[in-house]
N, C-alpha and C positions, 0 to 999 in steps of 0.2 A: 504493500500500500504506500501510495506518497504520502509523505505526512502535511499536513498545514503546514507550516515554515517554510517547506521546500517548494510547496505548489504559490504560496503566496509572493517568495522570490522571484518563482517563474513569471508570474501574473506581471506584477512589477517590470520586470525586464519587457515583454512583450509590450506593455505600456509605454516604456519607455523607447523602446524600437517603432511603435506608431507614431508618437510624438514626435521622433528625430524626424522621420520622414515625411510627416504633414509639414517640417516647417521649412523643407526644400523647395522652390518656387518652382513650377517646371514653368516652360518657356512659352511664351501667346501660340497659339493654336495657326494666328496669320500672320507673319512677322514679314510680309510686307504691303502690310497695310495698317500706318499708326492709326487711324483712327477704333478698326478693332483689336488691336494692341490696349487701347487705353478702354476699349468697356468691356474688354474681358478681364483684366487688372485692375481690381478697384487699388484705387489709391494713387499708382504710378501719375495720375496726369498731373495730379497735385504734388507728386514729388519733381515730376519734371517742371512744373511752374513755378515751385520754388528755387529750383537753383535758377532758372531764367530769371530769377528775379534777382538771384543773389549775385548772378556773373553776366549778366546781359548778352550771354550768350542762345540764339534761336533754337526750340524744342526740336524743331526736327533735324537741324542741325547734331543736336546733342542725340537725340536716337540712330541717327544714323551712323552716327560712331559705334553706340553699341552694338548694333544690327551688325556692321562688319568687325566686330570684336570677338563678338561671342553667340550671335544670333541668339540672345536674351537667355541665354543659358547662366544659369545663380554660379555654378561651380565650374564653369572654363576654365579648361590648363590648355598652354601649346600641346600640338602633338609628339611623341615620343620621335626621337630621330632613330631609324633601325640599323641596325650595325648587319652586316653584311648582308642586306636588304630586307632581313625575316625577324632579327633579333631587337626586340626593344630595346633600346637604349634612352639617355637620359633626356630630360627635355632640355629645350635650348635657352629654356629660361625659366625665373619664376613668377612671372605674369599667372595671374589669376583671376577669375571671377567676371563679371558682368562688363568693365571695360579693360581688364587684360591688363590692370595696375601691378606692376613689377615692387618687390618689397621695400627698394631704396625712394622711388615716387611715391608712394602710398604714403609712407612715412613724413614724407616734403610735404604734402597735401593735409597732414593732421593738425603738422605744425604752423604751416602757412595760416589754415582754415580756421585754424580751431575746434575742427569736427575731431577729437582726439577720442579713442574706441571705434571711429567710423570702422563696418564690415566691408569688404569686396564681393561680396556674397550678398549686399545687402541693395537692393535697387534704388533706392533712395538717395545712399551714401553712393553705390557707383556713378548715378548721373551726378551730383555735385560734383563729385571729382572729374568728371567729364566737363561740366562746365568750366569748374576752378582752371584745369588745366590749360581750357583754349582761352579763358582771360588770361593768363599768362604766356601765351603767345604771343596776343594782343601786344602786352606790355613787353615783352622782351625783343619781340621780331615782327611787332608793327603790322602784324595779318589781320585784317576784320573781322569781325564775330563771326560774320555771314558767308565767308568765302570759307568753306568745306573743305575745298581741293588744296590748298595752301594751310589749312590748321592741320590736314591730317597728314599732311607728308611731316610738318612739326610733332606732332602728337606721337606716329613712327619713329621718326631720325632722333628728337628731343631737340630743344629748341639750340645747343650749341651745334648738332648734325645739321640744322636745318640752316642757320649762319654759314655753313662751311659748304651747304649747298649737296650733301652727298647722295643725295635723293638722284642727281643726274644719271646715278652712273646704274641707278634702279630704275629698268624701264615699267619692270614688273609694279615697282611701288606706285610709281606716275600714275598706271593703268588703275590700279586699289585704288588712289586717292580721287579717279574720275569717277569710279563705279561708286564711292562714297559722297562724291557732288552729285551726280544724278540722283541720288538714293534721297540726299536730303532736299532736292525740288521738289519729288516726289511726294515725301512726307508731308513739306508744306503746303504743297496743292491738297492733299487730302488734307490735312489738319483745316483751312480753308474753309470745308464743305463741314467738317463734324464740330467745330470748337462750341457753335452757341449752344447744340446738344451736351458735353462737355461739362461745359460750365455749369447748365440745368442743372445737369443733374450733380455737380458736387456740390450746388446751392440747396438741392429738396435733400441731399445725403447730409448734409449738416444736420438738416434739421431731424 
């Protein structure tokens, strides 16, 4: 016979194995198209609206970085690089999470921010730092909020790569950073058509 103690332990752990994994976010069902991105996600529009607010950087701008980061995946890692074509080997970095913040940035952005605990796992905290970041392009390499194509080859190279220009010699990147400008017209034409719905509804959700 099991005894209480032991079946109660069990009970617990499996509780606690449902917990861990209800509070994994899986990824919008249409990832591309923000407007049902944000009413499948309650909450996200309001976390994207805050950091727009906070770094005056464009929502769809800031989603289409995620979208080519991690396709709104909470727990994105690069892929493993394979050693003689079959064998995992290490990854090429430790980017993680929803925009692919590396441990040394993530860090810069707590301290910068003040958001200090922020998660990368956490979609709230990854779009801020997606914002925070392309304001600091802004500020250091003089790119516009709104120009896409020029924040994300910054955002890639980091803003001293991006001074030195080394993106020329990526044709492949150039290509990403177009595919990342279209993405974000894209968004904002749709954001366009669903924002007064949007807003509706995070005004009758207040209440």
């Amino acid at each position: 016979m099991i005894s209480w103690s032991r079946l109660t332990l069990t009970l617990l752990w499996l509780a606690a194995l449902l917990l861990t994994s209800s509070c994994t976010t899986s990824p919008p069902n249409d990832v591309d198209n923000v407007c049902e991105i944000f009413r499948e996600k309650s909450g996200w529009y309001e976390d994207a609206k805050s950091s727009r607010a906070r770094w005056d950087v464009p929502i769809s701008v800031m989603m289409a970085f995620m979208h080519q980061e991690s396709r709104f995946v909470a727990t994105a890692k690069p892929p493993r690089k394979k050693i003689w074509g079959f064998i995992p080997g290490p990854r090429p970095s430790d980017a993680y999470g929803y925009s692919q913040a590396k441990d040394d940035t993530w860090t810069w952005y707590e301290r910068s921010s003040g958001n200090y605990g922020a998660d990368r796992d956490d979609f709230g905290d990854a779009i801020d730092f997606i914002g925070w970041y392309n304001h600091t392009s802004y500020k250091q390499n003089g790119i516009a909020k709104d120009d896409a194509f020029r924040l994300y080859l910054a955002y890639h190279e980091g803003h001293g790569g991006y001074k030195r220009q080394t993106y020329r010699s990526k044709e492949w990147l150039v290509e990403v950073a177009r595919k990342v400008d279209r993405r974000a017209d894209d968004y904002n034409r749709q954001l366009r058509g669903c924002v007064q719905e949007l807003e509706d509804d995070g005004w009758f959700g207040w209440w």
